[in-house]
N, C-alpha and C positions, 0 to 999 in steps of 0.2 A: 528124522522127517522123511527122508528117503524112503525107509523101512513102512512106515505110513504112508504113503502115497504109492507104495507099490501094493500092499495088500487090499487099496480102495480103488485103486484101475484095475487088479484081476478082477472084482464081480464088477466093476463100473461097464467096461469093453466089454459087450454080449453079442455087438452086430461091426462088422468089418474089422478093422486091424490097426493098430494106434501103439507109434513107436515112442517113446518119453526119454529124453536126454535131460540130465542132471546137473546142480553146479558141482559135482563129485567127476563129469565125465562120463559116468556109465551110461548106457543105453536099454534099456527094457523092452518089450515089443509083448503088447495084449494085444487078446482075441486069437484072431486064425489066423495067422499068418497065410500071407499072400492071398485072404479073400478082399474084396470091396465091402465100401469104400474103402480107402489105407491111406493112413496120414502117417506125420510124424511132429512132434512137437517139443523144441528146445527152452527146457528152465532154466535161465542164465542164473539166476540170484538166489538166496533159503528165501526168500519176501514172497517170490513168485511160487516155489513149492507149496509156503504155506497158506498159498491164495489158493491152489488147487485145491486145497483138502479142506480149508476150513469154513471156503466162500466162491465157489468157482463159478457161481451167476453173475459174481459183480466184481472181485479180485483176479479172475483171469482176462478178462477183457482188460480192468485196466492197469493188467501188464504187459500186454500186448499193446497199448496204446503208447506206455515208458520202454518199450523195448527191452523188458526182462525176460518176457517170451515172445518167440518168434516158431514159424511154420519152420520145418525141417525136413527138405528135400519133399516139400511140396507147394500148393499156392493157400492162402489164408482160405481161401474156398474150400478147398480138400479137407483140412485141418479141421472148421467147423462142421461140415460137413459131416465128420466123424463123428465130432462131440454132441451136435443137437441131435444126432437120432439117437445117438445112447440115451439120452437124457431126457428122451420118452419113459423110459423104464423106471428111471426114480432109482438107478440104487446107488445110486449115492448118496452115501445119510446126511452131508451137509444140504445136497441138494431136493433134499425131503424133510429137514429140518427147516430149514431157511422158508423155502416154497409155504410150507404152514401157515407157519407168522406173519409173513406175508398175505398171505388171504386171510388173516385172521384182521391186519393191520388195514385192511383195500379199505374201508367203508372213509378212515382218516386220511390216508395215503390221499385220496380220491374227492379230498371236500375241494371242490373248486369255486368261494365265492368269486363275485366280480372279482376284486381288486387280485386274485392268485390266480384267475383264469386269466391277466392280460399278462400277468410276470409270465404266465406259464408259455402262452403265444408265442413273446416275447423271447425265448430263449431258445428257439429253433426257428422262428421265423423271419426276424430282424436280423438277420446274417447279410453283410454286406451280399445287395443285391444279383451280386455278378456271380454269385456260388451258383442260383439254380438255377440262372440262364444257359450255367456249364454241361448239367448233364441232364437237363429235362429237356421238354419237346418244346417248339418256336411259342406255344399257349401257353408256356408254365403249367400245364396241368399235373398236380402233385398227387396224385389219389391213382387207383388200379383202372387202368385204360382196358380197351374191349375189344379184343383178338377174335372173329367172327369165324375167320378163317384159318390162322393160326401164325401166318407168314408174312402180316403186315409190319410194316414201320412204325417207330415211335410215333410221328406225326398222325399216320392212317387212324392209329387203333385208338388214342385220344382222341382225334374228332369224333372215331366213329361212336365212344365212350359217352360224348356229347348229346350227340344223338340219339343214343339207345336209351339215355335220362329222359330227354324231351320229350320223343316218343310215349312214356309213361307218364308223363304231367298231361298228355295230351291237349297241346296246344293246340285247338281246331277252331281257332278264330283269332286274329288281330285282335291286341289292344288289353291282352289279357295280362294283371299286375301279379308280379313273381317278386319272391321271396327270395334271395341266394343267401343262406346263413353260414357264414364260412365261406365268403365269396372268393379266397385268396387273391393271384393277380386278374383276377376279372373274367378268366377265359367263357368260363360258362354265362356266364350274364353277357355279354357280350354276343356271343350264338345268341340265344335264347330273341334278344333282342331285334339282332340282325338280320337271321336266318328265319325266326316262327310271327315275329312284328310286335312281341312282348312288350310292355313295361315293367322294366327288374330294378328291383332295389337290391342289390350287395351289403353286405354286413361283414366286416371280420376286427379282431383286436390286434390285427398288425399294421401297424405303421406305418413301416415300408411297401407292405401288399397294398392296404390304401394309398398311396403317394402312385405307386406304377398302374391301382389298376384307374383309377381318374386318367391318368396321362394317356392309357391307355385309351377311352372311352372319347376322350376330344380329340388325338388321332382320328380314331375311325370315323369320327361324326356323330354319334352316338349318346352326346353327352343330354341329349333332350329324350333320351329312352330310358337312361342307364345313370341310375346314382348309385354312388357309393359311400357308407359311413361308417364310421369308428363306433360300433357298439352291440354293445353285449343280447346276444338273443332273448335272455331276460325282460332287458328296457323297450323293446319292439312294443310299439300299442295298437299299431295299425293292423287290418284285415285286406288279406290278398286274396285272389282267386287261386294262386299257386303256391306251393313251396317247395324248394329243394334245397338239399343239404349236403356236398357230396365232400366224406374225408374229413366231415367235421367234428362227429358223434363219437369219434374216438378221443375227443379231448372234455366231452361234458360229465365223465365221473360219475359214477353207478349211483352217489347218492344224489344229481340233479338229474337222474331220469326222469320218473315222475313228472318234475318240473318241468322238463324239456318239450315232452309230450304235449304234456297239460296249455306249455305254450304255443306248440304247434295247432291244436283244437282253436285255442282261443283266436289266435290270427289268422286261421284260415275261415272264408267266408259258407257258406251252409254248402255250400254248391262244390265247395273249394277240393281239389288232388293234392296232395303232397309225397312226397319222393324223397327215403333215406336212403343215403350211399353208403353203406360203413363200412371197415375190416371187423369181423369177427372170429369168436371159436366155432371150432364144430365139436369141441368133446365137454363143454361146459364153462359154467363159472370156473373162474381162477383169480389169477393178479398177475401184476406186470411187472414182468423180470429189473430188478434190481436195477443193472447198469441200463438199460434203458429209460428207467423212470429219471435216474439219477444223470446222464447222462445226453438224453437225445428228446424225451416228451415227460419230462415232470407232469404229473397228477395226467399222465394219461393212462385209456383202458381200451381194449379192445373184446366188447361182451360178448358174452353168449345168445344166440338169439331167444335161448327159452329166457334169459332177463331181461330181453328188453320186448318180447312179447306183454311179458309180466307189465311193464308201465303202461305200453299200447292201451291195453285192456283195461284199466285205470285210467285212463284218459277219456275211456269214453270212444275210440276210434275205430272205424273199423279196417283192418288190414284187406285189402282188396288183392296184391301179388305179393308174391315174394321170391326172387329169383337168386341163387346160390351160384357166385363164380366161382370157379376154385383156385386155378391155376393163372386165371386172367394175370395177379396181380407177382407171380412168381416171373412170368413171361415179362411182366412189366419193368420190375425191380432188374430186371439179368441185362434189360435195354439202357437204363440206369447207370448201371455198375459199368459197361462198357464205355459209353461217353463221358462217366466220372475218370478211370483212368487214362483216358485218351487225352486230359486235361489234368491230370494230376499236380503237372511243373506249374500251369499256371495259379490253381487252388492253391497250391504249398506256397508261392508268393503272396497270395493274397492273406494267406493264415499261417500253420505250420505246418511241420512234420507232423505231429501229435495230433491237430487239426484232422489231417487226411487219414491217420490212423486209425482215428474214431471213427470217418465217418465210413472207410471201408470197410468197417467190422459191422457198425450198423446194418449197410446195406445188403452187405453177407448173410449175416442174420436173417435181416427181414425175408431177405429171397428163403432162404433154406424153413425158414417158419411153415410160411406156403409149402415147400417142396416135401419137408420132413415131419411138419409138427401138425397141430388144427387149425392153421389159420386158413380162412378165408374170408370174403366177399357177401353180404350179404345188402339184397336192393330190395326195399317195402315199398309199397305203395297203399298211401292214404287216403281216404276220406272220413266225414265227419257223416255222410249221408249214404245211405244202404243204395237207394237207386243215382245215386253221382253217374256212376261207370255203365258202358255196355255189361251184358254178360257175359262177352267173351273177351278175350286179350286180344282180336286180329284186330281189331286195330291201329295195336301199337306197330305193327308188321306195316301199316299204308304210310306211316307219318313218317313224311321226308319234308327236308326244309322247302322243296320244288311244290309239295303239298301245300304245305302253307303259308307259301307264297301266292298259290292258285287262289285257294280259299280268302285269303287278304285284298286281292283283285276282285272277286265274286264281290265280294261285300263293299269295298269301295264302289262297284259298278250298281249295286241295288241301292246305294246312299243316293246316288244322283238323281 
């Protein structure tokens, strides 16, 4: 096995330097030695060799979760680090075999009726509540935040993420009814309500996100602006003047696009903006890496924008912006990962070792995706009517909540 895993690291390592320690003891070192990146990476068991060579999208992660392998004179950052930019290049034939089937499999992988779309919520988002209080910002905002300047705080650059949405629905009057499909714990309906004078309806299939973002909303006072329901963007029959959807369109599955679209037409009102927030590729269609699906977002996708132009277009809508983050959500993820280990003792109390394992391999990943692979950000802006919008975009440049709060006074004072 050894003799196999050594002749598929020499063409695997093309960029940086990756040292392999064996359950035999030996040590090997691919690439250049002494260029960057350079890791090194300890196979305790033959289970975890044969995970490298014969599955290494979804057998070495979850060896590294069992503690078969571990980083080797370096931190699990370094390590991956190494291995997702090689594995741009594909030469690894399990990871060019696999990858196929995989996208041959997406259309199945990816059926999310209702009842698999709420298992699927369910199994990353019903995590005792206290997990994402630990390394997210005071809003719970889970989605790629907005770095203007590059040097803000987790808190800053999430509001400011808030805001640079709203701006785009173009809230420019009181009273106007909003859509949040995927409203997780509330954060955005919440703003939206408080700060622009909205009426928002929230939608998600987490139970726990419904239970905190309600409690949330009768806090604030809010609860006469800001409902929230357990239900599937499907069953929506009402028409809104608004929609937005931000971090949720990575869980509706390539083959309910179409659908998805087709629903957003339908419920928004002639007049109506809507606003998606997704992660996407930038180098095309694909499928979602193994231990991921299996591990962290069952039946999720993260598209291409030429596929989900493909539905836009079929729906009948017309795309009004479309703005490309790239690195936002790298910068986001790295804010993440710091206040995840800063609290690591208490997470491993409230789950496990394995628990924390996973989820700092996740997070690792996700950041170096951004950093190494094609992921990014992608923000559309909808309507159903050609003349909806200005013709230009400065207006989203004016829309501050100070704005329209102004505007919401104007108009109370012309009522009287």
């Amino acid at each position: 096995m050894s003799m196999v895993l050594d002749a598929i690291m020499r063409r695997f390592v093309r960029h940086g330097c990756l040292a392999i320690r064996t359950p035999d003891g030996r040590t090997r070192t691919y690439g250049t030695r002494g260029s960057e990146p350079r890791a090194g990476m300890w196979l305790h068991t033959p289970a975890a060799v044969r995970g490298a060579i014969t599955n290494p999208a979804l057998l070495l992660p979850e060896s590294y979760m069992d503690a078969s392998m571990t980083p080797m004179a370096c931190t699990l950052f370094e390590l991956m680090d190494v291995l997702m930019l090689n594995a741009e290049s594909a030469r690894h034939p399990a990871l060019r075999l696999v990858g196929g089937v995989r996208t041959l499999k997406r259309s199945w992988s990816q059926m999310n009726p209702a009842p698999r779309a709420r298992r699927n919520v369910a199994h990353h988002y019903d995590f005792n509540g206290r997990l994402y209080s630990l390394f997210l910002d005071r809003d719970r905002q889970y989605s790629c935040a907005y770095f203007a300047r590059g040097d803000e705080t987790l808190e800053e650059a999430q509001e400011a993420k808030k805001h640079h949405i709203a701006a785009k629905l173009k809230l420019d009057r009181p009273g106007l009814r909003v859509l949040d499909i995927g409203c997780g714990w509330g954060g955005m309906a919440l703003t939206l309500a408080r700060d622009y004078g909205a009426i928002v309806t929230g939608i998600t299939l987490s139970t726990e996100q419904l239970a905190e973002a309600r409690a949330r909303a009768a806090q604030e006072g809010l609860a006469d602006r800001v409902s929230f329901e357990l239900l599937d963007y499907r069953r929506v029959s009402r028409r809104f003047d608004r929609i937005v959807s931000v971090g949720m369109f990575e869980h509706v599955g390539i083959v309910q696009f179409d659908r998805f679209f087709a629903q957003i037409r339908d419920c928004l009102e002639p007049d109506g903006v809507a606003l998606l927030h997704s992660i996407g590729r930038s180098d095309g269609p694909g499928a979602t890496n193994a231990w991921v699906e299996k591990y962290i977002f069952p039946g999720g996708y993260a598209p291409a924008l030429s596929e989900t132009l493909v539905s836009i277009e079929r729906a009948g809508l017309w795309v009004t912006d479309i703005e490309i983050l790239r690195l936002h959500y790298a910068k986001t993820i790295a804010l993440w990962r710091r206040r995840f280990a800063a609290n690591r003792d208490l997470i491993a109390s409230l789950y496990d070792e394995r628990f924390c394992r996973m989820f700092e391999l996740y997070l690792v990943a996700a950041e170096l995706s951004f950093r190494r692979q094609g992921q990014m950000n992608f923000q559309i802006q909808l309507a159903r009517e050609q003349q909806t919008l200005p013709l230009t975009r400065d207006y989203m440049l004016g829309a501050t909540p100070a704005a329209a709060r102004e505007a919401a006074v104007a108009d109370s004072a012309r009522s009287i």
